[in-house]
C-alpha positions in Angstrom: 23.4 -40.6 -25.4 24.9 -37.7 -23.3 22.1 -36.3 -20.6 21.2 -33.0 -22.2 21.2 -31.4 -18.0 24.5 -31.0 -15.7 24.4 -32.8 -12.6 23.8 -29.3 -10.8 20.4 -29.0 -13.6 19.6 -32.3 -12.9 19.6 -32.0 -8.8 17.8 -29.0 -9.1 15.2 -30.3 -11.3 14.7 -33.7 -9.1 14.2 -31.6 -6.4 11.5 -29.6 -8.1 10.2 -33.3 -9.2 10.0 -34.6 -5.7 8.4 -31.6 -3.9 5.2 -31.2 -6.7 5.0 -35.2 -6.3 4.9 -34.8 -2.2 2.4 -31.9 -3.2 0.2 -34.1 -5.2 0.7 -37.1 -2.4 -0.5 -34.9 0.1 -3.3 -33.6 -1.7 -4.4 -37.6 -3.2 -4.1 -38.4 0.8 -6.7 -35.8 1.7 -8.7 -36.5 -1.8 -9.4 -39.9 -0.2 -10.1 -39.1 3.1 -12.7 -36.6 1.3 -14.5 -39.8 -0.3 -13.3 -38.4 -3.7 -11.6 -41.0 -6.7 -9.0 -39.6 -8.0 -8.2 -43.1 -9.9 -11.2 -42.1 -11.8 -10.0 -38.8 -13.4 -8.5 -38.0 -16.5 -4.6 -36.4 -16.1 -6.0 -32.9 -17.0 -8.4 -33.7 -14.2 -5.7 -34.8 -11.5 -2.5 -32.8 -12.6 -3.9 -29.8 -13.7 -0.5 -27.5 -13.2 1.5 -30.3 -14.8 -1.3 -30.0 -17.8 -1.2 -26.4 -18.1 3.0 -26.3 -18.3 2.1 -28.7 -21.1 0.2 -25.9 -22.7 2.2 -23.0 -22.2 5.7 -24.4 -23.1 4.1 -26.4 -25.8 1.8 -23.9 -27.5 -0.6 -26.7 -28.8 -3.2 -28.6 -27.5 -2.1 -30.6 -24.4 -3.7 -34.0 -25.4 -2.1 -34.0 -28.4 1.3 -33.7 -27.5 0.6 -36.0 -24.4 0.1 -38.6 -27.3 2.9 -37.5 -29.3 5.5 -37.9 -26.4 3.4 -40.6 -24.4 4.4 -42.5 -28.1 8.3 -41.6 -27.9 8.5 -42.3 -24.2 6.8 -45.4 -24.9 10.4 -47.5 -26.0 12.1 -46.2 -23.4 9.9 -47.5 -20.8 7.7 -50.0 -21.9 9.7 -52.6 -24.5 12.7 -54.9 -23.5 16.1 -53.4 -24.3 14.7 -49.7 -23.1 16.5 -47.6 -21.4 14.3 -47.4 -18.3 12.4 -50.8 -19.2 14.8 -53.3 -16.8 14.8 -50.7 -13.8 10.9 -50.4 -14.3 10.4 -53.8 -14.8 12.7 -55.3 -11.7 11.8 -52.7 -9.0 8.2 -51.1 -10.1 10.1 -47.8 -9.0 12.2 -44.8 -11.4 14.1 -42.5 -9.6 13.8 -39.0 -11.0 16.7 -38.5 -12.4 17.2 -41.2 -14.6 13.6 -40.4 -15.8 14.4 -36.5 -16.5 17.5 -37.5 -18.5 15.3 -40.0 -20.5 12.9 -38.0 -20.7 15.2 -35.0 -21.7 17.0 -36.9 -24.3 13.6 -37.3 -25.8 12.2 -34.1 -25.7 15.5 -32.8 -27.3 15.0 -35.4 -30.0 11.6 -33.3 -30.5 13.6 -29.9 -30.4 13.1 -28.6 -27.0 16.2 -27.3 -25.6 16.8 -24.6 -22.4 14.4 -23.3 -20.3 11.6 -25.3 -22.2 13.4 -28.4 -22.0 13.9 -28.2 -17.9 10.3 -26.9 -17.2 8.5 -29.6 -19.7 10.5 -32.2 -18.7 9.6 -31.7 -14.8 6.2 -31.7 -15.9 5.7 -35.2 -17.5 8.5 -37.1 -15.2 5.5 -35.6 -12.4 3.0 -37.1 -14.5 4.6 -40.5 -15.2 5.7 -40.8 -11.7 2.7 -39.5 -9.9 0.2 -42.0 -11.9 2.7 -44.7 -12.7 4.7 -45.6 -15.5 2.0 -47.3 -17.0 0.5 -44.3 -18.1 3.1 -44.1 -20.5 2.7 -48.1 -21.8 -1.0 -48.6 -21.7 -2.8 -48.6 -25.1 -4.9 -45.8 -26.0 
């Protein structure tokens, strides 16, 4: 399937990606020299700004569609034959590019398209990348 972002959407948006997940690397690196856990919060908890794009572009309840699209996502990533799975699998590490246009594909598959598309899709390739992919493949 044809990535639904030009290379010049896709550099742009990587480069969004890796400056809110140096952000949240900055702020996890002073959360533990606090004493705080942040392994023990819930993603609204340790992504809020990620959650409340979620919210606004989505116009429904964040959880929910976190489950809806944690469920799509979940082939991609998570069984054999994926289209992330063998990257994931061989080097425990996704660059954000080929996440976004996974991602992208899928979020067109659940009729996002433009501006929504871009900004939503930022906000969960943050999410997956800054708590790992098993976010996406764990049971709930």
């Amino acid at each position: 399937m044809p990535s639904p972002f030009t290379s010049e959407q896709l550099a742009s948006l990587s480069l969004q990606i890796d400056q809110q997940l140096a952000e949240l690397r900055d702020a996890s690196a002073d959360a533990k020299y606090k004493g705080d856990e942040p392994g023990k919060q819930d993603i609204p908890e340790r992504l809020p700004a990620q959650w409340q794009v979620i919210a606004s572009v989505t116009k429904e309840e964040p959880r929910s569609f976190w489950l809806r699209f944690k469920q799509a996502a979940r082939r991609d990533l998570c069984e054999e034959g994926g289209v992330l799975y063998a990257q994931w699998q061989r080097y425990r590490d996704l660059s954000s590019k080929s996440v976004l246009e996974s991602f992208g594909a899928i979020l067109v598959a659940m009729g996002y398209s433009g501006n929504a598309l871009q900004v939503l899709g930022v906000a969960l390739v943050v999410i997956v990348l800054h708590l790992n992919c098993t976010v996406i493949c764990e049971e709930d």
